[in-house]
C-alpha positions as CSV (number, residue, x, y, z in Angstrom):
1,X,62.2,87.5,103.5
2,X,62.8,83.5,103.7
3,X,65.4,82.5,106.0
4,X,68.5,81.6,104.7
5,X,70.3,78.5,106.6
6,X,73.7,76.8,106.8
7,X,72.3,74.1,104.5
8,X,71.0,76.3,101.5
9,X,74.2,78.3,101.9
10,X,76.2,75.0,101.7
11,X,74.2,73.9,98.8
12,X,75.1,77.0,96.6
13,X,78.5,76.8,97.5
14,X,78.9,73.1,95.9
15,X,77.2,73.8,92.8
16,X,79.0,77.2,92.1
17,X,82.3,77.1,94.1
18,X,81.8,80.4,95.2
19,X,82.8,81.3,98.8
20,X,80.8,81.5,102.1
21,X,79.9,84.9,102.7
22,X,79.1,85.6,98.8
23,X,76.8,82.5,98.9
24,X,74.8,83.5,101.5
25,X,74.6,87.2,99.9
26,X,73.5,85.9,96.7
27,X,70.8,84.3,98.7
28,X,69.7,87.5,100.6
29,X,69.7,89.4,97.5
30,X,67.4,86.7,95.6
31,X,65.1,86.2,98.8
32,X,66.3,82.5,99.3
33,X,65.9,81.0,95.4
34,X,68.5,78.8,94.9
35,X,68.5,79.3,90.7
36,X,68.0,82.8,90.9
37,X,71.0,82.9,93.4
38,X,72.9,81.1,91.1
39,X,72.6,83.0,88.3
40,X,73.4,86.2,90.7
41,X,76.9,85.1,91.4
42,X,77.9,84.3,87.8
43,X,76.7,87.3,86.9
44,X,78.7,88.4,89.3
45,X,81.8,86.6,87.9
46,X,82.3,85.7,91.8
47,X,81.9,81.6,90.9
48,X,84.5,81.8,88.1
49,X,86.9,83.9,90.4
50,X,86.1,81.1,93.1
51,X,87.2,78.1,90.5
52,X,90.6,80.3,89.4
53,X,91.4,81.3,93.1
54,X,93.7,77.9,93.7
55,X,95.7,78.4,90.2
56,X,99.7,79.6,90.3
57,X,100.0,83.0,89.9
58,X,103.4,84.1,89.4
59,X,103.3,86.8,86.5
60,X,101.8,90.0,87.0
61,X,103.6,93.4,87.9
62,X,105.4,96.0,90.3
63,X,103.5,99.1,89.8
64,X,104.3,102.8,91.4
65,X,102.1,105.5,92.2
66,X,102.8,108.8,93.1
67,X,100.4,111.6,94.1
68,X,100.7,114.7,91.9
69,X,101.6,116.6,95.1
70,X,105.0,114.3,95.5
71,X,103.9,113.6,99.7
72,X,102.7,110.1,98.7
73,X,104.0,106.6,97.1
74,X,103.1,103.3,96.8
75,X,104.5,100.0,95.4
76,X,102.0,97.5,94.6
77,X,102.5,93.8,93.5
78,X,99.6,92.2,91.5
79,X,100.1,88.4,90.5
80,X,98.9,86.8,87.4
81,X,99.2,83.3,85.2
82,X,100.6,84.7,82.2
83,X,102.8,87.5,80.7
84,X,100.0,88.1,78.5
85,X,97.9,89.1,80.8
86,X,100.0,90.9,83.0
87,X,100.3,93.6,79.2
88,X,96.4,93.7,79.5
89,X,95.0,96.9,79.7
90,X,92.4,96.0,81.9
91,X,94.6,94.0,84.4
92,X,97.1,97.6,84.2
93,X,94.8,99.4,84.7
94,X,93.3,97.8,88.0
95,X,96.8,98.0,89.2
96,X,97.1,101.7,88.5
97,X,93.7,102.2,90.1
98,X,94.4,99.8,93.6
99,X,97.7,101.5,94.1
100,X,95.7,105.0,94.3
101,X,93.0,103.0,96.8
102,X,96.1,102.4,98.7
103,X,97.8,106.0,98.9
104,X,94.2,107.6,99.6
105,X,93.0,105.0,101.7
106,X,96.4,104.3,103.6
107,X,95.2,100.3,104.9
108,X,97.1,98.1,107.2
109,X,97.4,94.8,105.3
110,X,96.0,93.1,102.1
111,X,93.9,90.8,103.8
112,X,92.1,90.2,107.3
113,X,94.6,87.4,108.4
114,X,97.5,89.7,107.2
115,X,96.5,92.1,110.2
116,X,98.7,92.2,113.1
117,X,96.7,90.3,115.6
118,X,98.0,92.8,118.3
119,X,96.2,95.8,116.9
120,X,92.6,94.3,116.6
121,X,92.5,92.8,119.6
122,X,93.8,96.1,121.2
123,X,90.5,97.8,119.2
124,X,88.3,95.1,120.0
125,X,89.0,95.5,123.9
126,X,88.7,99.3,123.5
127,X,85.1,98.7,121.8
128,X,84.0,96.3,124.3
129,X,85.8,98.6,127.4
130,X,83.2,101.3,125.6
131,X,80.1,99.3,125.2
132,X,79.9,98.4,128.4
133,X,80.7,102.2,129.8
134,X,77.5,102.8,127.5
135,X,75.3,100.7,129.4
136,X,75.1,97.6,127.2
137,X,74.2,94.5,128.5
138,X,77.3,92.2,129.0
139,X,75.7,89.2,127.4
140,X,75.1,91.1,123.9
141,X,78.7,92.8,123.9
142,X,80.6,89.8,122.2
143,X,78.1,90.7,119.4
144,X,78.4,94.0,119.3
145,X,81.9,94.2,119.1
146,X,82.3,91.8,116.5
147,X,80.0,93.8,114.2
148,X,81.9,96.5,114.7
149,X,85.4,94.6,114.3
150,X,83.9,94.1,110.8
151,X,83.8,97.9,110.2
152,X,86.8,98.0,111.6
153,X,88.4,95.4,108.9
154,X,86.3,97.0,106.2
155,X,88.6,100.6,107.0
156,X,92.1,98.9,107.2
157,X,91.7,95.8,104.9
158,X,92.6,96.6,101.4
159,X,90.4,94.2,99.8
160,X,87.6,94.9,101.8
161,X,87.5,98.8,101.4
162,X,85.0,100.2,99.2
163,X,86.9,100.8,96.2
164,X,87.1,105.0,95.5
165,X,86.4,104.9,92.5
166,X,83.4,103.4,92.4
167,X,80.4,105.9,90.3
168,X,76.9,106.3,91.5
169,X,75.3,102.7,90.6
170,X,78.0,100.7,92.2
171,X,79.2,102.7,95.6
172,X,79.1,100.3,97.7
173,X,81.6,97.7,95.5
174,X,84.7,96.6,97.4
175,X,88.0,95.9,96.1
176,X,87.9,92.3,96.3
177,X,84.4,92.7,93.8
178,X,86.5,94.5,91.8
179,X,89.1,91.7,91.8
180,X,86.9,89.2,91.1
181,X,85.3,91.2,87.8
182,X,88.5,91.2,86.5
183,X,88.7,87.6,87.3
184,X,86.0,86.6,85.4
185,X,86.4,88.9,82.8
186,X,89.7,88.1,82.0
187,X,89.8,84.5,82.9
188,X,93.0,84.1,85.0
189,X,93.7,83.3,88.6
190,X,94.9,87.2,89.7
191,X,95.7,88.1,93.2
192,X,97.2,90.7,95.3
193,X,99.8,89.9,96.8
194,X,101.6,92.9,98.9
195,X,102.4,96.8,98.9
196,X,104.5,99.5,100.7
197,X,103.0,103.2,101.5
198,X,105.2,106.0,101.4
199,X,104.1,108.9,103.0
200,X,106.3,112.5,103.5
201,X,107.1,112.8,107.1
202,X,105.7,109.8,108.1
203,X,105.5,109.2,111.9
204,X,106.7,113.6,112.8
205,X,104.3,115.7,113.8
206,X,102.6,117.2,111.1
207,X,99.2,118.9,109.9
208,X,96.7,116.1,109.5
209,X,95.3,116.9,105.7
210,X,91.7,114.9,104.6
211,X,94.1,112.9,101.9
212,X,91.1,110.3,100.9
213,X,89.1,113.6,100.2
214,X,92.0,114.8,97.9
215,X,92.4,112.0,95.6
216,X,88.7,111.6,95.3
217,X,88.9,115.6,94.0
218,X,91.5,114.5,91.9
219,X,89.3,111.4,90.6
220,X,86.6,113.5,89.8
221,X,88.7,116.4,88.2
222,X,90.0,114.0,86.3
223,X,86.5,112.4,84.6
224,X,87.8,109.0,85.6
């Protein structure tokens, strides 16, 4: 595989306006060719969803969910451009489907920076406290807990969980890929801005129930 440096990353970046971290995928993917990399992320949609990201976005809608069994709600907002596009079915119907990511999925904030700095440094000292009870070398540890920060952000960031949704040939797509799709397909800046989780009970003792497994039983009962 070629290696992929700051530079080439860089490069791509100017020439698509994509972000970072989806540059330097799109390079991985194509094994370092800069056109074929290029034509990866607009197929993707990510370098039109890059280009809309800095637009006002100050339509959009208040959607609800509530599971069938009446223990969970959420309130979503999702920000748009226009009114027209806050009617779209499409754009709807990503709403509908990110407040269900959200009562199965239960995550702590929208984004990374949204986190409460408190609660992942607390995790990151626990997993370096346990890496080095484990015998790993102290000068590797940083590393190691910061790939497994990532994990960590990838379970309680909404836009980084893998959507649950998602159908065989696309498992691993995240809700931010899902985002930007939409973004491209739709051709309007759209972000998510905040939610609120409801769930029955919340903070008494109670019998812990597999509720990710439940809506995904619900998903596939339902042919969705």
């Amino acid at each position: 595989m070629a290696k992929i440096d700051a530079s080439m990353i860089k490069d791509l970046r100017a020439a698509t306006g994509a972000g970072l971290m989806d540059c330097k995928k799109a390079l991985q993917e194509v094994d370092g060719d800069f056109d074929k990399a290029t034509e990866y992320l607009r197929k993707k949609g990510l370098a039109k969803a890059a280009k809309k990201a800095g637009r006002i976005a100050t339509e959009g809608a208040v959607v609800s969910y509530i599971h069938p069994n009446n223990r969970v709600g959420v309130l979503l907002e999702v920000n748009c451009e226009t009114d027209f596009v806050a009617k779209n079915d499409d754009f709807i119907q990503f709403c509908n489907d990110v407040a269900m990511q959200i009562a199965a999925m239960s995550p702590d904030a929208v984004r990374r920076e949204e986190m409460d700095t408190s609660s992942v440094e607390k995790e990151r000292e626990i997993l370096r406290e346990k890496a080095l009870a484990e015998g790993k070398p102290e000068k590797i540890v940083d590393k190691i807990v910061d790939g497994q920060i990532n994990k960590f952000y990838s379970e309680r960031v909404l836009l980084e969980q893998v959507f649950v949704k998602n159908d065989a040939s696309n498992s691993k797509r995240t809700v931010e890929e899902l985002l930007k799709e939409l973004i491209a397909k739709i051709g309007e800046n759209i972000q998510v801005r905040r939610f609120a989780r409801f769930e029955l009970g919340e903070g008494l003792e109670k019998k812990q129930d597999d509720f990710a497994a439940e809506v995904a039983a619900q998903v596939a009962a339902s042919g969705s």
